[in-house]
Structure formats: C-alpha cells, structure tokens
C-alpha positions in Angstrom: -9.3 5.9 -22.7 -11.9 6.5 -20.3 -11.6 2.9 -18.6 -7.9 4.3 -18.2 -8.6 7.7 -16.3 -11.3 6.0 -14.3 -9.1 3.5 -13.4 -6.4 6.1 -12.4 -8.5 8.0 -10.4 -10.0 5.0 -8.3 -6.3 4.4 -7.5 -5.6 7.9 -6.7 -8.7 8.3 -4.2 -7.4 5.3 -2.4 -6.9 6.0 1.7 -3.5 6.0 2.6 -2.9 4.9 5.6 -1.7 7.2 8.3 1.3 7.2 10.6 0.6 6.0 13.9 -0.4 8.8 16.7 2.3 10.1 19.0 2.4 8.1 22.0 3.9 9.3 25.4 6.9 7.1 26.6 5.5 4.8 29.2 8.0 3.6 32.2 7.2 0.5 34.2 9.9 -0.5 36.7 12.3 2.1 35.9 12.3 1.1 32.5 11.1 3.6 29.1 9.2 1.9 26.4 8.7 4.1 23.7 6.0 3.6 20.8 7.5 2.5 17.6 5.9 1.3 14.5 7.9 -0.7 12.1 6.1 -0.2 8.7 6.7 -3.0 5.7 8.2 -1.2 2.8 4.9 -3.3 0.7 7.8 -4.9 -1.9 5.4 -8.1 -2.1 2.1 -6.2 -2.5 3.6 -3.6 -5.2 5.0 -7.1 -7.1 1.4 -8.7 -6.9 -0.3 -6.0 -8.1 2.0 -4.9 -10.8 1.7 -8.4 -12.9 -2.1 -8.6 -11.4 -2.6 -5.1 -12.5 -0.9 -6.1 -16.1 -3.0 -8.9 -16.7 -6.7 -7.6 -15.7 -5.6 -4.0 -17.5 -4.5 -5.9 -20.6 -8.0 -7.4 -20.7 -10.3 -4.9 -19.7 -8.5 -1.7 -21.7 -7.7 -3.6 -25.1 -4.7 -4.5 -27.3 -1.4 -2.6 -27.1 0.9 -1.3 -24.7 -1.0 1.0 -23.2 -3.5 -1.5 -21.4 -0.9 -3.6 -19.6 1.2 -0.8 -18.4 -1.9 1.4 -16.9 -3.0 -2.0 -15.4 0.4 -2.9 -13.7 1.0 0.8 -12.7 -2.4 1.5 -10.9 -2.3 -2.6 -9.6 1.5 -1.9 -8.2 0.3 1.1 -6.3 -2.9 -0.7 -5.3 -0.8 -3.8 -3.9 1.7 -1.5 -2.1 -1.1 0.4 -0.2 -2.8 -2.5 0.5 0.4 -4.7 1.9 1.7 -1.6 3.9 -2.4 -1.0 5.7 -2.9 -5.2 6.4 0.7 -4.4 8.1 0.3 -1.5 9.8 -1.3 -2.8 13.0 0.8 -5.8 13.4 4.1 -3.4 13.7 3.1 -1.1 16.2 4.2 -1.4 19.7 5.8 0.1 22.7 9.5 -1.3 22.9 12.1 -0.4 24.6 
C-alpha cells in the first residue's frame, strides 16, 4: 500500500506543462500572423503508459487487481503528460 500512495503522489507532483504565453499579432507585408499552438491530445502516450504502467505496477505492487490498475492508471497519466510536453514546442507557431 505504501508503493501505491508513493507511486500516486510522484504522478501527481508531475509538471504540467503550461499553455504557451500570449504573443502579440505580428504583421509583415500587410499580412497578420497570429500565435497559435496546436497541442496533441497525448492519445498515444496515455495508451503506452496505461499497458506500461499495468505491467511494471503488476510487478512491483504484488498479485491482484489492485497492482495492475494503480500501475496503468498513474502510467496512463504519466504517458499523456509526457506525449503532450515532447509536443508542445513542435506545435507552436505564428500562422496566419
């Protein structure tokens, strides 16, 4: 049980990563680009982690239910934060 609350609290105390700061509209040649950041939803990291998170937690927390679904639980969150952060930067951009 205590594997399982640490394990929940790493996962809370995670950073989550910020939205990007306000940008003013630039204009070059009469045109207005505006800053925009297209954020992944993190479908592929919350999958990943989930049956990652299932595996390792089944192993580390012991028989039963309980450690598989803590694991793919805290993993799934894990995996999303991680796949939306690695994202973040690419996204971001002044378009018009």
């Amino acid at each position: 049980m205590k594997r399982a609350l640490l394990l929940a609290s790493l996962v809370l105390a995670m950073p989550i990563a910020a939205h990007a700061d306000d940008h003013p509209p630039r204009v070059y040649h009469g045109r207005t680009y505006y800053w925009h950041c297209r954020h992944s939803s993190g479908t592929a990291g919350l999958v990943g982690g989930g049956v990652a998170g299932a595996v390792v937690g089944g192993s580390i927390i012991g028989g039963g239910l309980a450690g598989p679904i803590i694991g793919g639980v805290a993993g799934a969150l894990g995996g999303r934060a991680i796949d939306r952060s690695i994202s973040k930067n690419k996204r971001c951009g002044y378009y018009r």
